[in-house]
N, C-alpha and C positions, 0 to 999 in steps of 0.2 A: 632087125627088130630090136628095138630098145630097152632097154629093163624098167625104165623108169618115163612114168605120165605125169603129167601139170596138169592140172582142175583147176579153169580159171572159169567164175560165172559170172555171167555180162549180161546187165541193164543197162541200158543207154552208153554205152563205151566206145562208140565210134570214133571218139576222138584220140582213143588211146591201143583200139586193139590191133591194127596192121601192125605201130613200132614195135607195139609186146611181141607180138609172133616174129617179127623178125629179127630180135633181140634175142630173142629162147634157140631161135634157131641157128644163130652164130657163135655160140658157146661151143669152148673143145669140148665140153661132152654130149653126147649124144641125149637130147631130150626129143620124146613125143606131148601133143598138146590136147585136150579135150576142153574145148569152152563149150560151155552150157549157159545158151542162153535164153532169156526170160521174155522171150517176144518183146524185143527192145524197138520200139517204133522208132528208134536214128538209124537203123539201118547194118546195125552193129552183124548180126547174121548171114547178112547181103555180103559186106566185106570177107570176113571168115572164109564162105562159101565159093569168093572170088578168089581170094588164096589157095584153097584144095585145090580145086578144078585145074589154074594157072601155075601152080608153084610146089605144093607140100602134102598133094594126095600121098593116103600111105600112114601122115606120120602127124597132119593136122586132123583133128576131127572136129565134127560138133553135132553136139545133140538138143533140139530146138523144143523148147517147152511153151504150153498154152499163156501164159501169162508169169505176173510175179508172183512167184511163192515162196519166195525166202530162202537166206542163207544155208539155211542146214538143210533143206530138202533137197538143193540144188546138188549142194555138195553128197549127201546120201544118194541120188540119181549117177554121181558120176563115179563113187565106189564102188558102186555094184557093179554100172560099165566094166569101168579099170579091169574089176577084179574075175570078169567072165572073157577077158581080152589076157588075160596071166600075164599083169605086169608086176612086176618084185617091191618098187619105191611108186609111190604114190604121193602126189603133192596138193598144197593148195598154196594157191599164191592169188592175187588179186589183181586187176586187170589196169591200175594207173599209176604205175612205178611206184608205188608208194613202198612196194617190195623189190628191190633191188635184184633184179633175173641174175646178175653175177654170183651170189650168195648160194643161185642153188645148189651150186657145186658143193659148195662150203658144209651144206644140208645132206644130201648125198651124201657124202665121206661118211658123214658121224656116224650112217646108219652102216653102208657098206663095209664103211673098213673098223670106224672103232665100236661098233657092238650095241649102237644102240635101237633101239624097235621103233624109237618113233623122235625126232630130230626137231626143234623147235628154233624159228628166229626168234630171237630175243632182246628186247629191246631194255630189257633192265639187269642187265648183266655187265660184270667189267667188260668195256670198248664197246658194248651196245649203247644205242643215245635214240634219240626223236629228233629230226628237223624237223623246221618249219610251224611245227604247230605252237598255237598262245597256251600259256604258262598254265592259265584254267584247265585245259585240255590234256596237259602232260598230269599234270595232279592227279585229277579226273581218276585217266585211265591207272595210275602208278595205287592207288588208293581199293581202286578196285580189283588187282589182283592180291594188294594186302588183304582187301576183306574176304576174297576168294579162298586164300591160302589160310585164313584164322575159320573159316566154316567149313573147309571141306579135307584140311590140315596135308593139300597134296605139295610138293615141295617144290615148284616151278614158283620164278620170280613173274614170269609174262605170263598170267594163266589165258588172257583173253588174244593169244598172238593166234594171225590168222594165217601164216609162213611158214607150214611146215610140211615134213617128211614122212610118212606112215610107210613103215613095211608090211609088206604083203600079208606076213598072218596077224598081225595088230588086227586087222581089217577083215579078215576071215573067222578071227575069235571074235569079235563085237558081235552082239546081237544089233545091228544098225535099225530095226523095225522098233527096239525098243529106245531108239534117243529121243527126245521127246520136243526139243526146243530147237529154233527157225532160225533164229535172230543171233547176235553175236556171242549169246548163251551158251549156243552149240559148240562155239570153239570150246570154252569151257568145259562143256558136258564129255567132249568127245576124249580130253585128254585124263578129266576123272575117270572115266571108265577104262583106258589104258592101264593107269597107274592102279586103278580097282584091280585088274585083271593079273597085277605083275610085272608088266612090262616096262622097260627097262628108257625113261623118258632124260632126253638128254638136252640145254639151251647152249643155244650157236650163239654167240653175240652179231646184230645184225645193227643198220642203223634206218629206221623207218622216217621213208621222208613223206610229207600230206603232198595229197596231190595237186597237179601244177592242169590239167583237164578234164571238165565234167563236175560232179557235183556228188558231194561224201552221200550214202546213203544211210547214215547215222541221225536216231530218233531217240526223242524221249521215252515212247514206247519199249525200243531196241534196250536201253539201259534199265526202266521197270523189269523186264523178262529175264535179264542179266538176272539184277539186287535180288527178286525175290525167286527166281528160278535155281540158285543158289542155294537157298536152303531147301526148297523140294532136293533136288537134288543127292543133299548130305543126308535128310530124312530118311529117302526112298531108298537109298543105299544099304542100310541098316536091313532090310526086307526082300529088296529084289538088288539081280548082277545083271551088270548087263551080257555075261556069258552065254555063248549062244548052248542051248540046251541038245 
């Protein structure tokens, strides 16, 4: 049995989730996988399904949802999982290499060995970078954990990095019924309430490369929910924790 699960949720990722799972699962350390998928009509579930059966019952799983419901539900549905299955390290990683599956070691350690509750790849850190993406987009995102970090005053350079490590009681102290937002928000929301709660948040330098199959699921909507979820967020803080009661 493993200490540590991967939460990878998949809409249309056929073209990317057999290498990922085979990739995850030839690292010297021992990882288990949970993809949660969104009723992906390419058949992404189908493959998964064809993997357990033939290859990685035991240590692949997946849990198959009605439809698309967004980032942070996906990810709330597989915390709970994880965490009634008593795994210690808890991951999120994304399903088109755009997170480099070598790293999770790298992720792992910080929490395992040097003490920290919750492990962040991080892309704006010394030896952290971004391939691949245009110059607009690097801005973009680099501007928006500046704005994150001047409203919500928490000390992460990558506040929207969606690559990282949660230990077991991170994840047992959250009230997870009360995070509120779906979208890439959530990454956000999830690491303020960390750092709300005390916990002790630490950046891996990681280097994010855009993906090479399939298609970003990044919207104008996705970045509204961000900018103005942000200040809910710093507001509702003042009043409510996300401490489970």
């Amino acid at each position: 049995m493993s200490d540590s699960i991967i939460l990878i949720p998949t809409y249309n990722e056929a073209g990317n989730i057999e290498r990922m799972v085979e990739k995850v699962f030839s690292l010297a350390k021992d990882f288990h996988l949970l993809i949660i998928d969104d009723n992906s009509p390419d058949g992404t579930a189908a493959i998964v399904k064809r993997l357990i059966s033939t290859k990685y019952e035991g240590c692949l799983h997946i849990e198959e949802r009605k439809g698309k419901l967004g980032l942070g539900t996906a990810y709330i549905h597989g915390f709970k999982w994880a965490l009634t299955q008593q795994y210690e390290y808890i991951f999120e990683m994304d399903a088109d290499f755009s997170h480099n599956p070598d790293d999770l070691v790298r992720l792992y350690d910080a929490c395992a060995k040097d003490g920290a509750d919750l492990s962040i790849g991080s892309r704006y850190v010394a030896r952290g970078g971004v391939k691949d993406w245009p110059t607009n987009r690097i801005l973009l995102s680099k501007y928006a954990s500046v704005y994150v970090r001047i409203i919500t005053w928490m000390p992460i350079n990558d506040t929207t990095a969606g690559f990282v490590c949660y230990t077991r009681e991170v994840l047992q102290s959250i009230d997870l019924d009360k995070v509120r937002f779906i979208g890439y928000a959530f990454q956000i929301e999830m690491k303020f309430a960390a750092w709300q709660l005390g916990f002790q948040l630490k950046e891996v330098p990681i280097i994010f490369k855009d993906r090479e199959v399939g298609v970003s699921k990044m919207s104008t909507k996705i970045f509204k929910e961000a900018f103005l979820g942000v200040l809910y967020m710093r507001w509702n803080a003042f009043f409510n924790s996300y401490k489970k009661k």
